[in-house]
C-alpha positions as CSV (number, residue, x, y, z in Angstrom):
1,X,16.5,20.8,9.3
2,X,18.6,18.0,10.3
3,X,16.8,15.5,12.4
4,X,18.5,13.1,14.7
5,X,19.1,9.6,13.1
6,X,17.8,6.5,13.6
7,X,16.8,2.6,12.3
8,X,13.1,3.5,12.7
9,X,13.2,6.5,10.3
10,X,14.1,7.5,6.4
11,X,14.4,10.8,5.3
12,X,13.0,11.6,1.9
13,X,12.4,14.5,-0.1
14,X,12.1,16.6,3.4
15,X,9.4,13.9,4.4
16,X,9.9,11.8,7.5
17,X,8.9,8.3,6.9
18,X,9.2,4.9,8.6
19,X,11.8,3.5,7.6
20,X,11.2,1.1,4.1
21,X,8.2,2.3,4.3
22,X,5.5,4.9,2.8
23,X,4.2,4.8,5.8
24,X,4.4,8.6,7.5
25,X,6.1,9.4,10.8
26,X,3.3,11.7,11.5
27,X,0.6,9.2,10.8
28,X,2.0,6.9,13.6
29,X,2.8,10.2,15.9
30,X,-0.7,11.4,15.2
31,X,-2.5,8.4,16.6
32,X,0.0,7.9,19.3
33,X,-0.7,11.3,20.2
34,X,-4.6,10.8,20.1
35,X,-4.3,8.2,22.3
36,X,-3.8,5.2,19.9
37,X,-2.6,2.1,21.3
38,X,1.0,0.7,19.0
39,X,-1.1,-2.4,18.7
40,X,-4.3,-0.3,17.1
41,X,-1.8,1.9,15.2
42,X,-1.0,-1.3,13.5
43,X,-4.2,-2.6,12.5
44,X,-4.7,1.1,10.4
45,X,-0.8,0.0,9.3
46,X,-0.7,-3.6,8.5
47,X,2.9,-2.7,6.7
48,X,4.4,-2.0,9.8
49,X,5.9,-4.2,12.8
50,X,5.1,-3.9,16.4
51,X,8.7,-2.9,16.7
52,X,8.8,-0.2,14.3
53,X,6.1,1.5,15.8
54,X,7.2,1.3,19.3
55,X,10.5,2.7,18.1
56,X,8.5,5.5,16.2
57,X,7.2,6.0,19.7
58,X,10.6,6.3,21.2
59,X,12.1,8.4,18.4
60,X,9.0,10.8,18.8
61,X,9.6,11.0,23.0
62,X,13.0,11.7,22.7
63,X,12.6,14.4,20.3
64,X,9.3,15.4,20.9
65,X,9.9,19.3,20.6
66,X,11.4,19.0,17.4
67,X,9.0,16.1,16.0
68,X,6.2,18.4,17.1
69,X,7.4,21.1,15.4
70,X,7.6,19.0,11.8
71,X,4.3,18.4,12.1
72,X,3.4,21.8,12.6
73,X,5.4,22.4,9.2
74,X,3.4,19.7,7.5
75,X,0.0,20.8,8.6
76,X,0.9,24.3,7.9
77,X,2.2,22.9,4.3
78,X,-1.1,21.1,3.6
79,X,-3.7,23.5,4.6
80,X,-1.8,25.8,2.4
81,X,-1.7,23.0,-0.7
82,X,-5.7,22.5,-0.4
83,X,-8.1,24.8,-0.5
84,X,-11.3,24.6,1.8
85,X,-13.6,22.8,0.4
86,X,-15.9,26.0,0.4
87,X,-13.1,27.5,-2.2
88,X,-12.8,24.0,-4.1
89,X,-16.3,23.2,-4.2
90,X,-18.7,25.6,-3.0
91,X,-21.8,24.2,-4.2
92,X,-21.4,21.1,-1.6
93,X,-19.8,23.2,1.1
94,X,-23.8,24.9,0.2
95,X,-24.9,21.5,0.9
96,X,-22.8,20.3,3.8
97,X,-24.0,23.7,6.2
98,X,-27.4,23.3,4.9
99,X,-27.6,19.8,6.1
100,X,-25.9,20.5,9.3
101,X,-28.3,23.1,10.0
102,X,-31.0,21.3,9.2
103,X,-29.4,18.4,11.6
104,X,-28.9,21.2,14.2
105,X,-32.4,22.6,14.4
106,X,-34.1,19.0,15.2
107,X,-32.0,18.8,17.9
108,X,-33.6,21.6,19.4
């Protein structure tokens, strides 16, 4: 896909980054999206400028059905890349649900 261009964003390797950064377009979307503040976004992203977020923002709003359909693509592409952790590592998945039920049944 060809996405729109702009000074805010590198394409590399079919992975939308900010631009001379590592940083992810998705990671600044993502808390945008939960209701992040550019300011907070920052403090989890210390590499990046006020400005380069808020023009993350921008880039996202004015693409926002095809930015939202990327990061369906990623999402998709990482569940797919790592296996639940009761495939991975079922002896603390075991451990995790027993703990959460015991957690579960004081609470009653």
């Amino acid at each position: 896909m060809v996405y729109p261009t702009s000074p805010y964003i590198d394409e590399r390797d079919g992975a939308l980054r900010i631009a001379g950064t590592r940083v992810s377009l998705a990671s600044v979307v993502i808390g945008f999206q939960e209701g992040e503040s550019p300011e907070q976004i920052i403090k989890s992203f210390p590499t990046l400028t006020l400005a380069q977020v808020y023009g993350v923002i921008a880039y996202y709003l004015e693409n926002e059905k095809m930015i939202n359909e990327y990061l369906s693509q990623v999402q998709h592409e990482f569940e797919r890349s790592v296996p639940p952790l009761s495939q991975s590592n079922p002896e603390l998945f075991a451990r995790l649900q027993a703990a959460r039920e015991k957690m579960a049944s004081k609470r009653t």
